[in-house]
PyMOL Python script that loads the backbone (N, CA, C, O; Angstrom):
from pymol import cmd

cmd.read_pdbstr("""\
ATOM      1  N   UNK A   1     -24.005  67.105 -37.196  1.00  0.00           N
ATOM      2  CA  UNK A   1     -23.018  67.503 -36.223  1.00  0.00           C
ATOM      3  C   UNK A   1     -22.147  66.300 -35.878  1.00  0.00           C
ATOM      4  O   UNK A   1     -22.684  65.224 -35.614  1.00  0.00           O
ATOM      5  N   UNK A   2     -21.062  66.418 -35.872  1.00  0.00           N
ATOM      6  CA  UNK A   2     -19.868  65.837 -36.063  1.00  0.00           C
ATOM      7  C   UNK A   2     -19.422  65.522 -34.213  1.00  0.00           C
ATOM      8  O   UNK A   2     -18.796  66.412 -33.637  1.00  0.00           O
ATOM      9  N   UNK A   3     -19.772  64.341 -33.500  1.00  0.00           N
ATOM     10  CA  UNK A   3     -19.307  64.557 -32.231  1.00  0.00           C
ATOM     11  C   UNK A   3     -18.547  63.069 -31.845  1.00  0.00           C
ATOM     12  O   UNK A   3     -18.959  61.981 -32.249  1.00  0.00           O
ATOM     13  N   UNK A   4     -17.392  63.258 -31.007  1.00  0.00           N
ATOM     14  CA  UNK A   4     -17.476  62.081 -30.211  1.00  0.00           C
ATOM     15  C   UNK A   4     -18.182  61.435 -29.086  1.00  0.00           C
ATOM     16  O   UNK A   4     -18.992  62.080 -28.419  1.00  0.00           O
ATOM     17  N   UNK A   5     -17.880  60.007 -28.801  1.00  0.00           N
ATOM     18  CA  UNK A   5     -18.883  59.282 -28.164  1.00  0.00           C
ATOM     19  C   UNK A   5     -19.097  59.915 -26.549  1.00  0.00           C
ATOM     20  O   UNK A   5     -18.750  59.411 -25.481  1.00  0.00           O
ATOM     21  N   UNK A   6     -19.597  60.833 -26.741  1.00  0.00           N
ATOM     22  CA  UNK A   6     -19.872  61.657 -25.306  1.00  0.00           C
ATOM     23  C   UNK A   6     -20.986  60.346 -24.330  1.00  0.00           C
ATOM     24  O   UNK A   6     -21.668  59.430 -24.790  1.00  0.00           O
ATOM     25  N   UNK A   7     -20.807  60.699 -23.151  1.00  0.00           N
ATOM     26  CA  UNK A   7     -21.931  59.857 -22.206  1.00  0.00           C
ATOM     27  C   UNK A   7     -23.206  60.714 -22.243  1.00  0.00           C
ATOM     28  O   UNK A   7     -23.045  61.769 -22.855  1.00  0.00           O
ATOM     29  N   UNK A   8     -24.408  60.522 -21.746  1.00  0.00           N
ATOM     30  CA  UNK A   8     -25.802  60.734 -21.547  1.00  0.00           C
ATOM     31  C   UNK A   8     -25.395  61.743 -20.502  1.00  0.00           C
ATOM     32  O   UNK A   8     -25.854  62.873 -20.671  1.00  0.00           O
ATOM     33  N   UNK A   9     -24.718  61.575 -19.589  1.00  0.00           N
ATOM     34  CA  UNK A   9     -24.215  62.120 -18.472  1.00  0.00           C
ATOM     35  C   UNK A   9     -23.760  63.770 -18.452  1.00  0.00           C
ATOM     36  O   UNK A   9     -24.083  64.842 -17.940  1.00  0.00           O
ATOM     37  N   UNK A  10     -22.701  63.127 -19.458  1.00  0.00           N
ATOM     38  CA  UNK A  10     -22.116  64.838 -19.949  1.00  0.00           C
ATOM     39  C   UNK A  10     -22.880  65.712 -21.177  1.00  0.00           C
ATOM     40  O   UNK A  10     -22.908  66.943 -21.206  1.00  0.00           O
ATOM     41  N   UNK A  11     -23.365  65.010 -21.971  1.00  0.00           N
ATOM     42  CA  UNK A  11     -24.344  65.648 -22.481  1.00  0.00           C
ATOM     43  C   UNK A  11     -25.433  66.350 -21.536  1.00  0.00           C
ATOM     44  O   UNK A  11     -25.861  67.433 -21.932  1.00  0.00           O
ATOM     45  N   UNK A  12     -26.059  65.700 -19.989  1.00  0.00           N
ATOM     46  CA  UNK A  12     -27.182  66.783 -19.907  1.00  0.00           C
ATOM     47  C   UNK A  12     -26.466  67.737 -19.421  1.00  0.00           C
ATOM     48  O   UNK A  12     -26.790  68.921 -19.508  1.00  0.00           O
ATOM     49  N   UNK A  13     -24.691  67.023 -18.467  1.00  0.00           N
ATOM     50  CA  UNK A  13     -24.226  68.242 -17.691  1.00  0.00           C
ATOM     51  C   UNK A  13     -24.048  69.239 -18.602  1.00  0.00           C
ATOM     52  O   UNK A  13     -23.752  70.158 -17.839  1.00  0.00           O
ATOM     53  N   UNK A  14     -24.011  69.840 -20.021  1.00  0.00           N
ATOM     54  CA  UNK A  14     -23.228  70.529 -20.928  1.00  0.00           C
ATOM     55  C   UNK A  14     -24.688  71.278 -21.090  1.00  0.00           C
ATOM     56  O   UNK A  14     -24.684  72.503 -20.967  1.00  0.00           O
ATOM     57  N   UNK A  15     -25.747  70.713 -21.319  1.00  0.00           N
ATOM     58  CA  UNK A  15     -27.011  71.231 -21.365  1.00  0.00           C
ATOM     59  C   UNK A  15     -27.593  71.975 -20.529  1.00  0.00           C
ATOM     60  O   UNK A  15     -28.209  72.960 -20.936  1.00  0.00           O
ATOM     61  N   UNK A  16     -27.526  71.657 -19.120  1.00  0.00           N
ATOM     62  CA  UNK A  16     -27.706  72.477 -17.923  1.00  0.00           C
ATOM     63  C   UNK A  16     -26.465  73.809 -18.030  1.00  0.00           C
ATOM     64  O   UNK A  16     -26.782  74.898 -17.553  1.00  0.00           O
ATOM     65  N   UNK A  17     -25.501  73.693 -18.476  1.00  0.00           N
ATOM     66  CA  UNK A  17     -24.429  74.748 -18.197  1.00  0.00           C
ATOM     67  C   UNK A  17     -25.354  75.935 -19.208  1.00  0.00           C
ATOM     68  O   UNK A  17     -25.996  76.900 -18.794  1.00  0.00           O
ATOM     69  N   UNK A  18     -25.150  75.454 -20.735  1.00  0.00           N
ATOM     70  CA  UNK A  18     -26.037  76.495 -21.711  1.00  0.00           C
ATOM     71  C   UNK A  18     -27.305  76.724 -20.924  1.00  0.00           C
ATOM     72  O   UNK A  18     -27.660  77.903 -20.950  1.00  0.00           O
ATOM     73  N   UNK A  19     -28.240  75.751 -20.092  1.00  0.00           N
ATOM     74  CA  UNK A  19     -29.372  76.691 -20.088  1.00  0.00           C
ATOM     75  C   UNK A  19     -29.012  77.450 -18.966  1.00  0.00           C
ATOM     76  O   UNK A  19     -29.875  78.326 -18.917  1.00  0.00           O
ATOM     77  N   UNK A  20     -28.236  77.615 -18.043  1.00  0.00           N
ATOM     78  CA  UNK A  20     -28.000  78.443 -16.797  1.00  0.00           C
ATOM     79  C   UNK A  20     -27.330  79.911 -17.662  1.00  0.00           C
ATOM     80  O   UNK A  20     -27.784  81.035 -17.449  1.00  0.00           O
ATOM     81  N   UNK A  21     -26.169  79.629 -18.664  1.00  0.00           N
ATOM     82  CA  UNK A  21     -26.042  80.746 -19.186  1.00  0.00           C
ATOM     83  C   UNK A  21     -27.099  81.336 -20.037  1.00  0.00           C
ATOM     84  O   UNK A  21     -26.965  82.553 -20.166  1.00  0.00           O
ATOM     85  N   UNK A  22     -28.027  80.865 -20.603  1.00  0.00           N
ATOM     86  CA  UNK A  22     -29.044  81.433 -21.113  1.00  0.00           C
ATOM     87  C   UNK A  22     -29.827  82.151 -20.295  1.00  0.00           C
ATOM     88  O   UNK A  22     -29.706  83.371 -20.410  1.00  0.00           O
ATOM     89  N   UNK A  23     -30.396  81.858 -19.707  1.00  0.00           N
ATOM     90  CA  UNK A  23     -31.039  81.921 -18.497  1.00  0.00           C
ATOM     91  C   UNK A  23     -30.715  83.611 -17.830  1.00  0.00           C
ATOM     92  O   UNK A  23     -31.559  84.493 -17.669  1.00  0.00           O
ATOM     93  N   UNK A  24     -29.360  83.678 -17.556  1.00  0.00           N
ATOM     94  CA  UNK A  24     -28.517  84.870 -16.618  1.00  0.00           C
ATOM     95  C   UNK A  24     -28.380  86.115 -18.156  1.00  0.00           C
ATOM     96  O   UNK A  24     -28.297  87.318 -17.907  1.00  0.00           O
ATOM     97  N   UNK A  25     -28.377  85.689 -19.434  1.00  0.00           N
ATOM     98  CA  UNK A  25     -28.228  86.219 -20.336  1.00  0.00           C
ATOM     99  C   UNK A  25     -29.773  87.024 -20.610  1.00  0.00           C
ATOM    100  O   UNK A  25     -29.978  88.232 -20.728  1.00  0.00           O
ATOM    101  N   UNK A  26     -30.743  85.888 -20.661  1.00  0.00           N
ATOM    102  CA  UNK A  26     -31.698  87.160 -20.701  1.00  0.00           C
ATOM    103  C   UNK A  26     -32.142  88.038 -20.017  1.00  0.00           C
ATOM    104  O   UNK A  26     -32.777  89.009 -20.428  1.00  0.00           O
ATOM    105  N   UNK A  27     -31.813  87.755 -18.738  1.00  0.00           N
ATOM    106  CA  UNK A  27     -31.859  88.760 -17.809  1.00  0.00           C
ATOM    107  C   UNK A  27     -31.096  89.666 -18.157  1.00  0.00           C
ATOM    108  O   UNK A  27     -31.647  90.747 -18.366  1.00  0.00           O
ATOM    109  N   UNK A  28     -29.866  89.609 -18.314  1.00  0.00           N
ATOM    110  CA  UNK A  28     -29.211  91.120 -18.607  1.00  0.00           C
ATOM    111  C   UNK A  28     -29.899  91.113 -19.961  1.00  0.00           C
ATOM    112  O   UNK A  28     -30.569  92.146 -19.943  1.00  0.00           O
ATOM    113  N   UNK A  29     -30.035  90.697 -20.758  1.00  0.00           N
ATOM    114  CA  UNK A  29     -31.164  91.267 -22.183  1.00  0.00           C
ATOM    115  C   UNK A  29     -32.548  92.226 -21.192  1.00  0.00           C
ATOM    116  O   UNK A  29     -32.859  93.411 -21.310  1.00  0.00           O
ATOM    117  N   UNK A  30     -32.973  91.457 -20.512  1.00  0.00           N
ATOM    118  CA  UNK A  30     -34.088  92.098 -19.762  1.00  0.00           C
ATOM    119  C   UNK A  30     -33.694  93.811 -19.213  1.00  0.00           C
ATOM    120  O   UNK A  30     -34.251  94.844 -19.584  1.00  0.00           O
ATOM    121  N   UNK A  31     -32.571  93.661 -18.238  1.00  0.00           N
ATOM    122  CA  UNK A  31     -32.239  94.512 -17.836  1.00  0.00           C
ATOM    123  C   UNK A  31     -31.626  95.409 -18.697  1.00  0.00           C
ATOM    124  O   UNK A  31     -31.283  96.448 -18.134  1.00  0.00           O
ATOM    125  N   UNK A  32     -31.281  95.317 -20.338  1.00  0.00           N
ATOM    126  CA  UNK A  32     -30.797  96.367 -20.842  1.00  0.00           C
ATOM    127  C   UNK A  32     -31.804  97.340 -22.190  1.00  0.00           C
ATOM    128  O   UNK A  32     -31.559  98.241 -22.993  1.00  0.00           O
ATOM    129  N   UNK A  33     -32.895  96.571 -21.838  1.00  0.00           N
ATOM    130  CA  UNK A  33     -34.012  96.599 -22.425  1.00  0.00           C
ATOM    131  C   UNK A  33     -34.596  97.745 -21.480  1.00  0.00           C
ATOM    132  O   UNK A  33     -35.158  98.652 -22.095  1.00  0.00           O
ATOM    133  N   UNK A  34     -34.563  97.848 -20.214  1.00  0.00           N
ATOM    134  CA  UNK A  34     -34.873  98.379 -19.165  1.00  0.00           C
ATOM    135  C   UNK A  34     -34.396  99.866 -18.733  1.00  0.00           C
ATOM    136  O   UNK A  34     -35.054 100.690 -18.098  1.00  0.00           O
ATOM    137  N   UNK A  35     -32.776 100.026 -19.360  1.00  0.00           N
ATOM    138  CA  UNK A  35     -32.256 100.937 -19.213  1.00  0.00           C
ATOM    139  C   UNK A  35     -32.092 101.957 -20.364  1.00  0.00           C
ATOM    140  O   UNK A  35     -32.056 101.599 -21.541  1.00  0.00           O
ATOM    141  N   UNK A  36     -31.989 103.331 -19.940  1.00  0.00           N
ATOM    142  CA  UNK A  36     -32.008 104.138 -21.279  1.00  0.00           C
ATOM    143  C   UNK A  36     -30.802 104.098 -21.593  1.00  0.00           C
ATOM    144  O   UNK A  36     -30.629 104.433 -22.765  1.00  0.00           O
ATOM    145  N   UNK A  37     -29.557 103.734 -20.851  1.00  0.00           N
ATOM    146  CA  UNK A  37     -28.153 104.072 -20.922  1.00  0.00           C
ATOM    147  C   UNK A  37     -27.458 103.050 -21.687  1.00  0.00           C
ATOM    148  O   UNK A  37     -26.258 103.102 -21.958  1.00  0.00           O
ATOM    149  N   UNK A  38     -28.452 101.884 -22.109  1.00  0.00           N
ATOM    150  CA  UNK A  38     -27.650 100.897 -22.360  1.00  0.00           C
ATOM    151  C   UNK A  38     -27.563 100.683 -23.857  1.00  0.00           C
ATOM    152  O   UNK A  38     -28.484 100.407 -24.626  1.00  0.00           O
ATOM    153  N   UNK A  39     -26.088 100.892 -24.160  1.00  0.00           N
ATOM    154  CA  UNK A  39     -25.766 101.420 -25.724  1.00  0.00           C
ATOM    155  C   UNK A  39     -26.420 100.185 -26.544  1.00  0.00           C
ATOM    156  O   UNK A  39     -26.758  99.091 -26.091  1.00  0.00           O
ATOM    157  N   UNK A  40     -26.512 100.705 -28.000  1.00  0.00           N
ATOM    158  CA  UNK A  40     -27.113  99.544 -29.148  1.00  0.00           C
ATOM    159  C   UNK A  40     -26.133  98.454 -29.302  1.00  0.00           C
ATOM    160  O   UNK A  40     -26.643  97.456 -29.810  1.00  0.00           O
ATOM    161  N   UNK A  41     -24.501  98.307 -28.932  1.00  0.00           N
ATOM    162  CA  UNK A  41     -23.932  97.360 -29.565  1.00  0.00           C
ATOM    163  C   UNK A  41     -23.753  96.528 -28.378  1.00  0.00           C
ATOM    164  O   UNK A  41     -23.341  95.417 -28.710  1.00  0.00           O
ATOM    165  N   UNK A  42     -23.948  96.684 -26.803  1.00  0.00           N
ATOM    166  CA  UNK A  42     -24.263  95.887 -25.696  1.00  0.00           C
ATOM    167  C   UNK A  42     -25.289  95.266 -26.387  1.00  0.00           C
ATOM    168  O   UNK A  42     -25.073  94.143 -26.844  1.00  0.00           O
ATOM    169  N   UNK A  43     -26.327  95.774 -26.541  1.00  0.00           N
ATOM    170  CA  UNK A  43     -27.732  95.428 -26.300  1.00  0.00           C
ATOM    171  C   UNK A  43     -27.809  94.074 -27.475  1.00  0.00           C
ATOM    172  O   UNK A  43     -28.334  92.969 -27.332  1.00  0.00           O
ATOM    173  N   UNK A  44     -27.097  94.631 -28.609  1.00  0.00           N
ATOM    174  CA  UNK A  44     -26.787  93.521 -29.785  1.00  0.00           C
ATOM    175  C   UNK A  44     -26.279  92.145 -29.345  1.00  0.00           C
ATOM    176  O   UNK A  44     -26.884  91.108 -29.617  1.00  0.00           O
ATOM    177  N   UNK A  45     -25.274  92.183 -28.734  1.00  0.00           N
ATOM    178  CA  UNK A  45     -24.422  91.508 -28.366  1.00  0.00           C
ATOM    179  C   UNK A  45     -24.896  90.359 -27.651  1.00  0.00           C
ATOM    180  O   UNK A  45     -24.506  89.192 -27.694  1.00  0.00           O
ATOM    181  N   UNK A  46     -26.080  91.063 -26.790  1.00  0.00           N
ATOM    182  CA  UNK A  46     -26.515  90.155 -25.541  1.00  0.00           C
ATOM    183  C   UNK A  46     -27.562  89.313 -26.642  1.00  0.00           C
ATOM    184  O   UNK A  46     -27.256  88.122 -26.595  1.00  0.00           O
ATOM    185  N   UNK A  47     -28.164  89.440 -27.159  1.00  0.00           N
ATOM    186  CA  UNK A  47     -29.252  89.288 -27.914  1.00  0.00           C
ATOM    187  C   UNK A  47     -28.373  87.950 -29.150  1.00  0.00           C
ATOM    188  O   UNK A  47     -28.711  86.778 -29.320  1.00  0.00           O
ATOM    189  N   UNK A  48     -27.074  88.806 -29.890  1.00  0.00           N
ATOM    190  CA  UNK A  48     -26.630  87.406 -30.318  1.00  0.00           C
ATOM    191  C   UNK A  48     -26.128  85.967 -29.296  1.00  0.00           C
ATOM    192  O   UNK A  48     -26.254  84.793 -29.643  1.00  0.00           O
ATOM    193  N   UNK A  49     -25.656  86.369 -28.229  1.00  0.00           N
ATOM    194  CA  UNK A  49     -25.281  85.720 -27.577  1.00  0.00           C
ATOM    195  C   UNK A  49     -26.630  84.487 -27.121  1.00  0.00           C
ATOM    196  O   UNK A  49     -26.696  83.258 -27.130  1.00  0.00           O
ATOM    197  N   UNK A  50     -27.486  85.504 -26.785  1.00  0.00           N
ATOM    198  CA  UNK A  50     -28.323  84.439 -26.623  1.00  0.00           C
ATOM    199  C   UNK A  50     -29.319  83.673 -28.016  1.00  0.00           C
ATOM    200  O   UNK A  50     -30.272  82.980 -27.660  1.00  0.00           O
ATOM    201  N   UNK A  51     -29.149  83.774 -29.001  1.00  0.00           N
ATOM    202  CA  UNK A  51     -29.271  83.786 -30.153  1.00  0.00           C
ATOM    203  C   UNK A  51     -28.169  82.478 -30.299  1.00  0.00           C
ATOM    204  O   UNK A  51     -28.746  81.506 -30.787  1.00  0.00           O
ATOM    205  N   UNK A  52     -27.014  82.269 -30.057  1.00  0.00           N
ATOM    206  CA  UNK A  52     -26.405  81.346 -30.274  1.00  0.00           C
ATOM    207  C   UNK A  52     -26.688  80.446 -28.867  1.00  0.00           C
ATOM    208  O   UNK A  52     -27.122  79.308 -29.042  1.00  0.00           O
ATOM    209  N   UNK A  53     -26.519  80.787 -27.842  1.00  0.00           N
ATOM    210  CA  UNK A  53     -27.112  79.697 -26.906  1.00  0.00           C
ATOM    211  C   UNK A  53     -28.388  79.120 -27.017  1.00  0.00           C
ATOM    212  O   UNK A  53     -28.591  78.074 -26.399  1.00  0.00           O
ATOM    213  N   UNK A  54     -29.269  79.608 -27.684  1.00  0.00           N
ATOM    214  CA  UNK A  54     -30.520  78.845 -28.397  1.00  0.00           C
ATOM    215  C   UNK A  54     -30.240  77.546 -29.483  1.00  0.00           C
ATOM    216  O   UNK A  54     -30.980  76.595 -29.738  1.00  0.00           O
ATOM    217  N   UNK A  55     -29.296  77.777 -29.857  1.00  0.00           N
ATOM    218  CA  UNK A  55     -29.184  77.360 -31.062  1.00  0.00           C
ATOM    219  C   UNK A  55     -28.541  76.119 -30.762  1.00  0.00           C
ATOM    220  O   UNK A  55     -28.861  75.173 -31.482  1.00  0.00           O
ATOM    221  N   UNK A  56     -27.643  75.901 -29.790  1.00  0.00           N
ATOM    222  CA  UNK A  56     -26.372  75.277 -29.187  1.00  0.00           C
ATOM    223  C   UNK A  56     -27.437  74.502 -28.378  1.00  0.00           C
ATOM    224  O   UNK A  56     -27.790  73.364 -28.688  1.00  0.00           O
ATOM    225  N   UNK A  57     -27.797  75.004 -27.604  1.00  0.00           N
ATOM    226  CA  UNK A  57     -29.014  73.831 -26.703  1.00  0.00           C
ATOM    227  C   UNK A  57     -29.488  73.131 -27.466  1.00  0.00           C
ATOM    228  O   UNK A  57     -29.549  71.922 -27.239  1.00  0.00           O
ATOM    229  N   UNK A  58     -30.072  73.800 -28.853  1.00  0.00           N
ATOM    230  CA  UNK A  58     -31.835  72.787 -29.578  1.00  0.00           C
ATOM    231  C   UNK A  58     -30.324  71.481 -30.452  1.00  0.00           C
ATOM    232  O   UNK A  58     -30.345  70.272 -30.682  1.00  0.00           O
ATOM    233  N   UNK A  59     -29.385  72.425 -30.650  1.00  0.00           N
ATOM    234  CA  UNK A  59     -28.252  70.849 -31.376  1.00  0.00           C
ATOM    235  C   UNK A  59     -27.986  69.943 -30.063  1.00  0.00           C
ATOM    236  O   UNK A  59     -28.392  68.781 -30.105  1.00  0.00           O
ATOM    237  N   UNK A  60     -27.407  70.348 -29.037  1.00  0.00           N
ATOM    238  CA  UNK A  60     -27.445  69.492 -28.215  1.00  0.00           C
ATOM    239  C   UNK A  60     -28.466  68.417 -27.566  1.00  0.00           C
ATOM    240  O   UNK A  60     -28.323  67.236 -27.251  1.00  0.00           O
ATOM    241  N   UNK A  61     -29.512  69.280 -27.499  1.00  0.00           N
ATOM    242  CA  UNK A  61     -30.994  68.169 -27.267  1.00  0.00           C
ATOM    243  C   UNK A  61     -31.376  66.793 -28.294  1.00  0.00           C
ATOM    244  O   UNK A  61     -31.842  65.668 -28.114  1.00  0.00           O
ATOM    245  N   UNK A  62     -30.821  67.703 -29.611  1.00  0.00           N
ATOM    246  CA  UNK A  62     -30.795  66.697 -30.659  1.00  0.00           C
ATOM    247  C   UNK A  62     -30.006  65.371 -30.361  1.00  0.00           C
ATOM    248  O   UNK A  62     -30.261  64.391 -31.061  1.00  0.00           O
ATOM    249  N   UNK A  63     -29.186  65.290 -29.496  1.00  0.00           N
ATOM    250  CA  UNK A  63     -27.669  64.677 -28.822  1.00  0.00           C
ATOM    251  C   UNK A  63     -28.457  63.607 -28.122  1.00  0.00           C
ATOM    252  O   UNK A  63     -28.296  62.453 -28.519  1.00  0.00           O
ATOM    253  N   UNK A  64     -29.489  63.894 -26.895  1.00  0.00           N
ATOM    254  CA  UNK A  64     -30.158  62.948 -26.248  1.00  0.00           C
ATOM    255  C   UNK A  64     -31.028  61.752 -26.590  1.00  0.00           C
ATOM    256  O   UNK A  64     -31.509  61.061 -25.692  1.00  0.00           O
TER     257      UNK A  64
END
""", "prot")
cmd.dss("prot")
cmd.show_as("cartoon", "prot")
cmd.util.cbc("prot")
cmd.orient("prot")
C-alpha cells in the first residue's frame, strides 16, 4: 500500500473513524438479520460494506 508520510496521530484518528463505522454497520447487519422485511440487496450491501471496512482497518493497522 502506497501511502504518504501520515502522523501516528492521524493514522489512529482514521482507525477509530472505520471502527465506529463498523461498529454502527453491524448493527444495522444485526438489525436486518432481525427483520423479515428487510430486502436481500440491503442486506448484501450492509454485509459488503462491512466486508470492506474489515479489510480497510486490518491495512491500516498494518500502518502502525
Amino acid at each position: 500500500m502506497k501511502t504518504k508520510n501520515l502522523s501516528r496521530k492521524s493514522i489512529k484518528l482514521i482507525l477509530n473513524i472505520l471502527e465506529s463505522v463498523q461498529k454502527e454497520s453491524r448493527i444495522l447487519l444485526k438489525r436486518c438479520q432481525e427483520d423479515k422485511n428487510c430486502n436481500l440487496e440491503t442486506y448484501e450491501n450492509i454485509v459488503d460494506k462491512c466486508n470492506e471496512l474489515e479489510y480497510t482497518i486490518k491495512e491500516i493497522k498494518e500502518l502502525l
